[in-house]
C-alpha positions as CSV (number, residue, x, y, z in Angstrom):
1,X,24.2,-3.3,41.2
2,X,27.1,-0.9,39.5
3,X,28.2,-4.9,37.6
4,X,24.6,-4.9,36.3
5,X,24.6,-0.8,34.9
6,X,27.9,-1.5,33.0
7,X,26.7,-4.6,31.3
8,X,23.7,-3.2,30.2
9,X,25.5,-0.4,29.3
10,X,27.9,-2.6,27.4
11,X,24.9,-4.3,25.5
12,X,22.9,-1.2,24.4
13,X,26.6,-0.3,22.8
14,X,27.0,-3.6,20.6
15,X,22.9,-3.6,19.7
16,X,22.9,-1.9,16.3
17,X,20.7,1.3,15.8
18,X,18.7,1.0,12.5
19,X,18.8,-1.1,10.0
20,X,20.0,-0.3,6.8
21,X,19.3,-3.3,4.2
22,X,16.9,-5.1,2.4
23,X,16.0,-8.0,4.5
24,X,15.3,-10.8,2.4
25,X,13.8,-12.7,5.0
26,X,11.1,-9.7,4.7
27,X,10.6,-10.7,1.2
28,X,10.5,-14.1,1.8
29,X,7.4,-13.3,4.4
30,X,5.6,-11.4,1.9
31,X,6.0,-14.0,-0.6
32,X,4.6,-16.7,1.7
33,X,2.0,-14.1,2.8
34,X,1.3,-13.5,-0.9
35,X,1.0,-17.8,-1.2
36,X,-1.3,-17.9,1.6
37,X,-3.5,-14.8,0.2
38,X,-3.7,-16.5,-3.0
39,X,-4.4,-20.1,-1.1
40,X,-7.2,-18.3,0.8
41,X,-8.7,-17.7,-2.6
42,X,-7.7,-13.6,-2.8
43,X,-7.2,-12.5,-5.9
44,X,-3.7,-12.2,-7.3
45,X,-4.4,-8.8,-8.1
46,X,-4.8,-8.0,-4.3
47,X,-2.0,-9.5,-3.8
48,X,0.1,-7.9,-5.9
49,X,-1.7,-4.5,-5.1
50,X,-0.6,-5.3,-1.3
51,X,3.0,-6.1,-2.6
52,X,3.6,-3.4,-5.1
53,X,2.7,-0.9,-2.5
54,X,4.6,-2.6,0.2
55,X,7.8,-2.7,-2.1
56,X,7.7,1.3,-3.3
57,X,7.3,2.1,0.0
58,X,10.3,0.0,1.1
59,X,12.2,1.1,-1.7
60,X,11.3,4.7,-1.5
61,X,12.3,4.3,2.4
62,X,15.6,2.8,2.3
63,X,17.3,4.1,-1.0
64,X,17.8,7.2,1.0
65,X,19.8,5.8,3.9
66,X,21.6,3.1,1.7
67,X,22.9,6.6,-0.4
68,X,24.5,8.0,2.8
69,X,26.1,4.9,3.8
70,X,27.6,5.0,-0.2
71,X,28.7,8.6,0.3
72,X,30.1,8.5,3.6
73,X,32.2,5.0,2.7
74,X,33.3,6.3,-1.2
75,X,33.8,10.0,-0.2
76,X,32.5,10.9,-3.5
77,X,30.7,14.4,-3.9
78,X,28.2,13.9,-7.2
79,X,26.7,10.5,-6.1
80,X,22.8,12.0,-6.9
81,X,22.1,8.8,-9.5
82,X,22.5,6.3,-7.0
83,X,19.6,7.5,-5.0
84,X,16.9,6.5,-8.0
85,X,19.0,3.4,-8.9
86,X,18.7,2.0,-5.5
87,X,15.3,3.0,-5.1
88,X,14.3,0.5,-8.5
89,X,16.8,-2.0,-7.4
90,X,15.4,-2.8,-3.9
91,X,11.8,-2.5,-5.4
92,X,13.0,-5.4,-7.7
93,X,14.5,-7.2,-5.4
94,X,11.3,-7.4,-3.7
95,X,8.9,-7.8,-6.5
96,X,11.1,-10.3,-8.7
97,X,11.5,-13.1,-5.7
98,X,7.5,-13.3,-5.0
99,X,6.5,-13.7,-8.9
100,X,6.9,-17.2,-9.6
101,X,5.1,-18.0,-6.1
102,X,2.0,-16.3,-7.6
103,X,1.3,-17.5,-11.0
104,X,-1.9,-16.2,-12.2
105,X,-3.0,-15.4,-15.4
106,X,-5.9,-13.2,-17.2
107,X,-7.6,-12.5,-20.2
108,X,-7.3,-8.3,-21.5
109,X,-9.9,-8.0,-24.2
110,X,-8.6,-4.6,-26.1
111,X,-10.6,-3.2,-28.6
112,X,-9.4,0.4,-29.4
113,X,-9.2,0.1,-33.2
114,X,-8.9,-2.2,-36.7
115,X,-10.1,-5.5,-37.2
116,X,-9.7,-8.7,-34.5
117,X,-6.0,-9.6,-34.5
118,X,-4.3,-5.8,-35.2
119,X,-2.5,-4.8,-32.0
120,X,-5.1,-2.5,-31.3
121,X,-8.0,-4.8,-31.3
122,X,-6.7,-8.2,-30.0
123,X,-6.7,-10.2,-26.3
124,X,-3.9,-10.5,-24.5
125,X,-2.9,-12.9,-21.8
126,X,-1.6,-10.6,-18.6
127,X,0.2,-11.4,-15.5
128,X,-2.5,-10.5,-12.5
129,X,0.3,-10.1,-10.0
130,X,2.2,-7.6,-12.1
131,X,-0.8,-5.5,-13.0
132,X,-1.9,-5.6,-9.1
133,X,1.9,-4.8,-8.7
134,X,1.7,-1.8,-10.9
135,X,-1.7,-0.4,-9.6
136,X,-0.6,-0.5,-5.4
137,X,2.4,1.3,-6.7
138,X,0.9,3.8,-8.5
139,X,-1.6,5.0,-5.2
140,X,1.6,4.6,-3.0
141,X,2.5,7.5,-5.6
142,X,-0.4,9.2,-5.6
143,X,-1.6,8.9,-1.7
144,X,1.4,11.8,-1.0
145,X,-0.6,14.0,-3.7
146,X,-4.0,12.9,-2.5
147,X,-3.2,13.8,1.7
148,X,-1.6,17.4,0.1
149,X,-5.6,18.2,-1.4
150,X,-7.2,17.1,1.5
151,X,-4.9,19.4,3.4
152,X,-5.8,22.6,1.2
153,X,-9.5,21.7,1.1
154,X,-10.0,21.3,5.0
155,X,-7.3,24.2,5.6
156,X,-5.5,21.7,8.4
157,X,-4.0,18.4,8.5
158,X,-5.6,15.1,10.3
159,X,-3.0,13.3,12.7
160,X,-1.8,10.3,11.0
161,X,-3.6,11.6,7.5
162,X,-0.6,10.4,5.0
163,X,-0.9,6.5,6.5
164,X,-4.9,7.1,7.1
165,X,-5.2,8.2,3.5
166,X,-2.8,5.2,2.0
167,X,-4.3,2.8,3.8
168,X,-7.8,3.5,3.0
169,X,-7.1,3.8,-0.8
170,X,-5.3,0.4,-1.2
171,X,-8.0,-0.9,0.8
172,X,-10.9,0.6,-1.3
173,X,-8.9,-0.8,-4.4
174,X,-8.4,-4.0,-2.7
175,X,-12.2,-4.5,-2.2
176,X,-13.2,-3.4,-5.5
177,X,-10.9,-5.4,-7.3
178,X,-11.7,-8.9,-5.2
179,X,-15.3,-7.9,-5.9
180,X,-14.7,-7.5,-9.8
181,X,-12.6,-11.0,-9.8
């Protein structure tokens, strides 16, 4: 009985923590998740939207922790830059691997000003991953700021409001844009 305490004492001492790195093998599951979207005829644009979103938040999650390990092994006081710097490399690092397994393409028709063939009145061929990319980014941005006014209008926060809130805006723009393509 005591033989069995020790060793499992023993093992929870050589299992690690928390993790602190950017799993590829992560990526490498989004990606084939992204493939398999896209095979199941989503949009790219969801796709990326689901990406993008996945990738800030894993970026804006683990730059952090990745900064203390840095400061703790260099013993360096002003080490402030690193934490933005890491935060744009691991979103990157995410992003970059998945684009070539979702090639799709899009007219943009813009017609702001001048005659057809200015830059201002012209169509442009766009990358629908990237711009799906850029919009789940920018409500992973915005859901923070969104839960904050739905705190000061109801005067209280909702358990689990931040992830509630997140979720239900990439899903909203999710469905709207699979609609629209």
């Amino acid at each position: 009985m005591k033989k069995n305490i020790i060793a499992l004492i023993l093992l929870a001492g050589l299992l690690p923590k928390t993790a602190a790195a950017h799993c590829p093998l992560c990526t490498a599951g989004a990606g084939a998740l992204a493939v398999l979207a896209a095979s199941l005829g989503v949009s790219s644009v969801v796709v990326g939207i689901l990406i993008g979103a996945f990738a800030l938040a894993l970026s804006l999650w683990l730059a952090p922790g990745i900064k203390k390990w840095i400061d703790r092994v260099s013993k360096r006081d002003n080490t402030s830059y690193l934490r933005p710097i890491l935060a744009v490399l691991i979103f990157l690092g995410t992003i970059i691997p998945i684009m070539p397994l979702v090639r799709e393409y899009g007219p943009l028709y813009l017609s702001i000003a001048g005659d057809y063939g200015t830059i201002l009145h012209n169509t442009y061929t766009i990358n629908l991953f990237i711009l799906g990319v850029v919009i789940g980014s920018v409500i992973m941005i915005a859901a923070p700021y969104l839960s904050k006014l739905v705190t000061k209008i109801r005067g209280k926060q909702i358990p689990y409001q931040g992830i509630a809130i997140t979720l239900f805006t990439l899903t909203v723009a999710s469905v709207i844009v699979q609609i629209l393509s």
